[in-house]
PLY file of the C-alpha trace (Angstrom):
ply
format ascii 1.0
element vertex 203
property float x
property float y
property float z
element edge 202
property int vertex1
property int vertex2
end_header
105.49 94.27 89.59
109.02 95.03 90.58
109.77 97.22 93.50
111.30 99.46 90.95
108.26 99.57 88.99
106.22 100.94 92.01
108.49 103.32 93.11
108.90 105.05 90.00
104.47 104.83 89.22
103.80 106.20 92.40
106.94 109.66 92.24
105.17 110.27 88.55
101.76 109.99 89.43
102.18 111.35 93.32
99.62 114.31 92.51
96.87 112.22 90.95
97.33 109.07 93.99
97.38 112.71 96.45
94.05 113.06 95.34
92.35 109.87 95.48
89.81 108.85 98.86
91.84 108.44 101.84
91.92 104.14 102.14
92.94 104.19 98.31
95.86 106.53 99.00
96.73 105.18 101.77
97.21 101.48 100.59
99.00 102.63 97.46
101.21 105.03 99.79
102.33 102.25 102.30
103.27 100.09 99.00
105.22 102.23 97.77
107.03 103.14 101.19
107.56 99.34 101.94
109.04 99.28 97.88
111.75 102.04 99.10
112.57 99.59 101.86
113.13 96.79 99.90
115.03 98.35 97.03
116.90 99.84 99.55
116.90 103.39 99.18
117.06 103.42 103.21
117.34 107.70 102.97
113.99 108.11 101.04
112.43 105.34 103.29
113.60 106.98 106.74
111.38 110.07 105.62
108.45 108.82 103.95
108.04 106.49 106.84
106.71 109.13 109.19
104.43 110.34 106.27
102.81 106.74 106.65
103.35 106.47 110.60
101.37 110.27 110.57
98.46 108.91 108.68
97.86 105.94 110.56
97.58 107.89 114.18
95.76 110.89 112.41
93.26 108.36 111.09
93.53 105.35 113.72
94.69 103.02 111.26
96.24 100.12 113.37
95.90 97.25 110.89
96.13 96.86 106.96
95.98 93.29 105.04
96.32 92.04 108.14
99.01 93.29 109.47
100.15 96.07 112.16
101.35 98.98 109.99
102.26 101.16 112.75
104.91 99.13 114.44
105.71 96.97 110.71
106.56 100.99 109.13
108.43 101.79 112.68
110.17 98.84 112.61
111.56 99.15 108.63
112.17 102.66 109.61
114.61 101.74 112.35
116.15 99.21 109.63
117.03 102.06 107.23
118.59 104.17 109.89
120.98 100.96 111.36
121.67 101.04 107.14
122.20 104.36 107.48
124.74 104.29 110.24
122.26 106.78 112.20
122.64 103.92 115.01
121.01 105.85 118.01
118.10 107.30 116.13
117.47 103.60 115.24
117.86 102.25 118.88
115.34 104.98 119.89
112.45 103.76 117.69
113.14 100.14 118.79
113.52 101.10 122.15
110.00 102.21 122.29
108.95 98.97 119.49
110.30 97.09 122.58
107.83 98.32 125.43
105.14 98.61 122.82
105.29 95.32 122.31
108.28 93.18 124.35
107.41 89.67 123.09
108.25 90.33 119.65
111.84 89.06 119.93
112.85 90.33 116.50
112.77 93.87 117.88
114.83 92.70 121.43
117.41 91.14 118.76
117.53 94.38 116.28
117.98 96.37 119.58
120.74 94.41 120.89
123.01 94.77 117.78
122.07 97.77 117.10
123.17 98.93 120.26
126.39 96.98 119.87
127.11 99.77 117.06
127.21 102.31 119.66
130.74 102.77 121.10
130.42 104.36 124.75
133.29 106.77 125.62
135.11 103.95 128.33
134.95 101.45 124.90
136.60 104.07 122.49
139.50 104.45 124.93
139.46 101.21 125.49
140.21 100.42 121.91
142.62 103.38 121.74
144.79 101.85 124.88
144.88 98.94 122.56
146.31 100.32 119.65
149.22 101.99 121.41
149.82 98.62 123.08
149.91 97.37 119.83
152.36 100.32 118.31
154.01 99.52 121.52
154.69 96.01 120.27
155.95 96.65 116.83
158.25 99.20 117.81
160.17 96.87 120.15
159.66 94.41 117.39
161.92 96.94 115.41
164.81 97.55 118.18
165.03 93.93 118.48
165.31 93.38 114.66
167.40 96.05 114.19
169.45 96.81 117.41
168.97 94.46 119.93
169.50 91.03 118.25
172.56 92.13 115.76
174.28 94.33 119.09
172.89 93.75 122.12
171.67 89.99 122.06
172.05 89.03 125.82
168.51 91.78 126.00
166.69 89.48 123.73
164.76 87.73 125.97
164.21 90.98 128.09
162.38 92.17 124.90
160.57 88.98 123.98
158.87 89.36 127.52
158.17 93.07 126.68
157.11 92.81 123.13
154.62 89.53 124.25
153.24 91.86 127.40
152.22 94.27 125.09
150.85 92.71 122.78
148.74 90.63 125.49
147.66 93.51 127.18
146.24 95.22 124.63
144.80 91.79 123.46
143.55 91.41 126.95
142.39 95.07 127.07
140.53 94.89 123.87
138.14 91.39 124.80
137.60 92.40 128.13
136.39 95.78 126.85
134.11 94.46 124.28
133.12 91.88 126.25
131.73 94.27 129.19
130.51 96.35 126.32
128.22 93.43 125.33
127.16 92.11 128.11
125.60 95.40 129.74
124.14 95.59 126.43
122.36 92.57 126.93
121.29 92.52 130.54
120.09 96.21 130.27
118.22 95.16 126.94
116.61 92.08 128.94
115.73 94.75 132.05
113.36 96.66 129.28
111.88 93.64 128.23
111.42 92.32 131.70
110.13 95.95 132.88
107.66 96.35 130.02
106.15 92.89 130.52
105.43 93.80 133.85
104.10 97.21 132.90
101.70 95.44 130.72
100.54 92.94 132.99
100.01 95.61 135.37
97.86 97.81 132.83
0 1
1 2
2 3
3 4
4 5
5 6
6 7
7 8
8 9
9 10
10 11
11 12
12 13
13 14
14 15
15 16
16 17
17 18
18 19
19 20
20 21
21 22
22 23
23 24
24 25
25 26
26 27
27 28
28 29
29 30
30 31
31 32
32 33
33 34
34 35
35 36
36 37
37 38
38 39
39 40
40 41
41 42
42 43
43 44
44 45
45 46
46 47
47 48
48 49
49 50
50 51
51 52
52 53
53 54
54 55
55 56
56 57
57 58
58 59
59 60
60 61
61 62
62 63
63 64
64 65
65 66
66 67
67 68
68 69
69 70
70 71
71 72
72 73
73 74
74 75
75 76
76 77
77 78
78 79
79 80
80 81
81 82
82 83
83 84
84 85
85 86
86 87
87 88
88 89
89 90
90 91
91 92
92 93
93 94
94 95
95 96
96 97
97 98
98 99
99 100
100 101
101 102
102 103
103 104
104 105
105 106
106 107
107 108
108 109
109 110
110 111
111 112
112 113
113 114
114 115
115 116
116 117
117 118
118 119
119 120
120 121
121 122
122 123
123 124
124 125
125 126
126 127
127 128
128 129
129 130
130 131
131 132
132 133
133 134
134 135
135 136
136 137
137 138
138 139
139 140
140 141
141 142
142 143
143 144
144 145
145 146
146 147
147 148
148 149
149 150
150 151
151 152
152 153
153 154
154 155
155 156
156 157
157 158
158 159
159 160
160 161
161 162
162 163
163 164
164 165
165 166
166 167
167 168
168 169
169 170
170 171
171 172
172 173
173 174
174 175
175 176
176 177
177 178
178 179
179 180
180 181
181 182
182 183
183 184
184 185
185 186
186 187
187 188
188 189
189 190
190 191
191 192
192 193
193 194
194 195
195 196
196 197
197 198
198 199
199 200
200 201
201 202
């Protein structure tokens, strides 16, 4: 049965499944949320999760065929909001996948890039410096085409130096920003997992 298939069985029948015992409803329920997942209607998904993530704390439902529904639902539900480009809301949920359970490296990795896709306010201006470097570069690009090298060619090499300095530093500017971006990204991911391994331990 296509994803498709299961999505559209369970909107026309919804009142009928509503009805049925609890374990019945609740296996055909968490089908049909992981077949919004996978045909990728990430908006639908997003809010139906928490309908399934509900139901398994109200009725302490940790494990169904075999696997943890709480964190698998949390985890697809961080997935459709990284689709979503709702990037924090997304790092949250892993954030808290990652001291549930910090040996599950698939959450570490999800958190790292998703936190790539937040741009602090030092990166943004940053990336903005860079850009008028770059403006910078063509414009003296354009005096030498058009003034410098025709009428004034003994300041060529003055604006060589000056159109290659921009376009370095804002080059330069650009890695090293991303770069420091990244790697605090990184180390303070690894600090979480490090911290709730040894919260665990402890407990």
């Amino acid at each position: 049965m296509s994803y498709n298939t299961i999505i559209r069985f369970f909107d026309e029948h919804q009142e009928d499944i509503t009805d049925m015992g609890f374990e019945e409803y609740f296996d055909i329920l968490t089908t049909y949320v992981h077949a919004l997942y996978e045909a990728g209607a990430y908006q639908k998904h997003a809010a139906m999760a928490d309908v399934v993530i509900e139901a398994s704390i109200i009725n302490n439902v940790q494990v169904l065929r075999g696997l943890d529904i709480y964190e698998k639902t949390l985890f697809q539900k961080a997935s459709s909001l990284y689709h979503l480009h709702a990037y924090a809301s997304s790092a949250h949920i892993l954030t808290e996948l990652v001291k549930m359970n910090p040996n599950h490296t698939d959450y570490r990795d999800f958190l790292i890039k998703n936190r790539f896709q937040i741009k602090p306010a030092y990166l943004r201006s940053a990336q903005g410096t860079a850009i008028a470097c770059y403006f910078l570069c063509i414009f003296i690009i354009a005096i030498a085409s058009f003034y410098i090298d025709p009428f004034q060619p003994a300041w060529s090499p003055m604006a060589e130096m000056a159109r290659n300095l921009a376009f370095i530093s804002g080059t330069g500017i650009l890695l090293c920003s991303d770069g420091i971006h990244r790697l605090r990204i990184i180390y303070k991911t690894m600090r979480l997992v490090r911290e709730s391994k040894e919260k665990m331990k402890r407990s």
